[in-house]
C-alpha positions as CSV (number, residue, x, y, z in Angstrom):
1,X,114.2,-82.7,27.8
2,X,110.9,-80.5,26.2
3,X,109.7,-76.9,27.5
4,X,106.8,-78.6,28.8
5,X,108.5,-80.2,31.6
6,X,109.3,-77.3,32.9
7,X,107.8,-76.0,36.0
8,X,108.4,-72.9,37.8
9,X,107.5,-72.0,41.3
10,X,106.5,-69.2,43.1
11,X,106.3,-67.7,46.5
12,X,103.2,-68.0,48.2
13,X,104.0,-64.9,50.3
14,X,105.0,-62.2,48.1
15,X,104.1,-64.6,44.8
16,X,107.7,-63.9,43.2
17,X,109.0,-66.6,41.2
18,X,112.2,-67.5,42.1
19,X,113.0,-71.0,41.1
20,X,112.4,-73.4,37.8
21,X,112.5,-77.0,37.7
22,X,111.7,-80.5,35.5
23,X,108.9,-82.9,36.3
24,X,107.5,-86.0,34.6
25,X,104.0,-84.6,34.2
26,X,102.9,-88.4,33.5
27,X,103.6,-89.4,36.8
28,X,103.1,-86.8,38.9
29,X,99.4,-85.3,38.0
30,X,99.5,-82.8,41.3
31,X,101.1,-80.1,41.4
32,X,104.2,-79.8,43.9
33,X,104.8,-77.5,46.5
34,X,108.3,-76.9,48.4
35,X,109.5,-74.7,51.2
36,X,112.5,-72.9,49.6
37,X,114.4,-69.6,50.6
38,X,112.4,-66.5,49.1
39,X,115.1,-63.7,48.4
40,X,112.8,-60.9,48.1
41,X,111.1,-62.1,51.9
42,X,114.0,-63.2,52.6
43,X,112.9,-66.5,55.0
44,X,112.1,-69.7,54.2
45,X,108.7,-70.0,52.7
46,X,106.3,-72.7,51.0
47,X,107.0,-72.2,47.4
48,X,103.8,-73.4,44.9
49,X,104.5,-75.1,41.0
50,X,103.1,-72.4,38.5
51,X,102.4,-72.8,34.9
């Protein structure tokens, strides 16, 4: 799989990235959003795709 599928997403609390991921840019046009454990906030929080 290319570079460009690549997403990576960051915190929208303390705006740390802490997770990559793949996605089929053709199908999905939007971008994703997750709520994923932070480990600098350490919580849950809502996670936003990045460039």
């Amino acid at each position: 799989m290319s570079q460009d599928a690549m997403i990576k997403f960051e915190c929208s609390v303390c705006k740390q990235t802490g997770y990559h991921s793949r996605k089929n840019k053709k199908i999905l046009k939007e971008r994703l959003e997750l709520k994923k454990f932070c480990k600098w906030c350490r919580k849950h929080q809502k996670h936003k795709e990045t460039k």
